[in-house]
N, C-alpha and C positions, 0 to 999 in steps of 0.2 A: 629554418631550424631554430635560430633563434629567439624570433618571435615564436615558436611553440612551448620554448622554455622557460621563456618569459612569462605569458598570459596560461602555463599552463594547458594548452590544445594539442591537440595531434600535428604533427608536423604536414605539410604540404605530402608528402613525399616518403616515404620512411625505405629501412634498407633494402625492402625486400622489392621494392619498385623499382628502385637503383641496379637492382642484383637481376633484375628483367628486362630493364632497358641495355643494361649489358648485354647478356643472352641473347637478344635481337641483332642487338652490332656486330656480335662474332658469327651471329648465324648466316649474316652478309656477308661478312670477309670469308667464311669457309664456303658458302655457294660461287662466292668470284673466284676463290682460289681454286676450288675442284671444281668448277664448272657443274654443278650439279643442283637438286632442289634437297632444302634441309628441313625437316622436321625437328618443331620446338613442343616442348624442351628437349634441350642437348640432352643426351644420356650419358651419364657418371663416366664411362668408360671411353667416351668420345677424346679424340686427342687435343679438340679445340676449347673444351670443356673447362681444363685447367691452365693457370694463371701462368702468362709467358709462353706458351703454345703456340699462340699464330703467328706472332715473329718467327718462332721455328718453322712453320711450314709455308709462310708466305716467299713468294719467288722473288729473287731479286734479279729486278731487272735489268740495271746498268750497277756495276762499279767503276769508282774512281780507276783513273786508267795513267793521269799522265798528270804533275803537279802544273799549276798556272805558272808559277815560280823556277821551274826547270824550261817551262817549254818557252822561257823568255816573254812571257806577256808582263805589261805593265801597269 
């Protein structure tokens, strides 16, 4: 980005590239999380769609359960 701004050129890369490569990674994390196949692009109304979404619906697998610190480890 720099050197585009510099010399002037099109950058490598610009937002909308950025905003696609995203799109592909959450279309990952939702076919893993529902076990399903996703069609791109996500549609508007999709719950994975918007920003902080997949944290909401990804499962958690283990929680903390027992402090290192209580259970006498050293």
């Amino acid at each position: 980005m720099l050197a585009a701004i510099r010399y002037g050129r099109a950058p490598i890369a610009d937002g909308r590239d950025g905003r696609n490569a995203i799109e592909v990674v959450t279309a990952i994390y939702k076919a893993g999380i529902e076990r399903t196949f996703v069609s791109l692009p996500l549609k508007a109304d999709d719950h994975y769609y918007r920003a902080g979404q997949l944290v909401a619906h990804a499962p958690h697998f283990s929680e903390k359960q027992t402090s290192l610190v209580e259970a006498g480890a050293s």
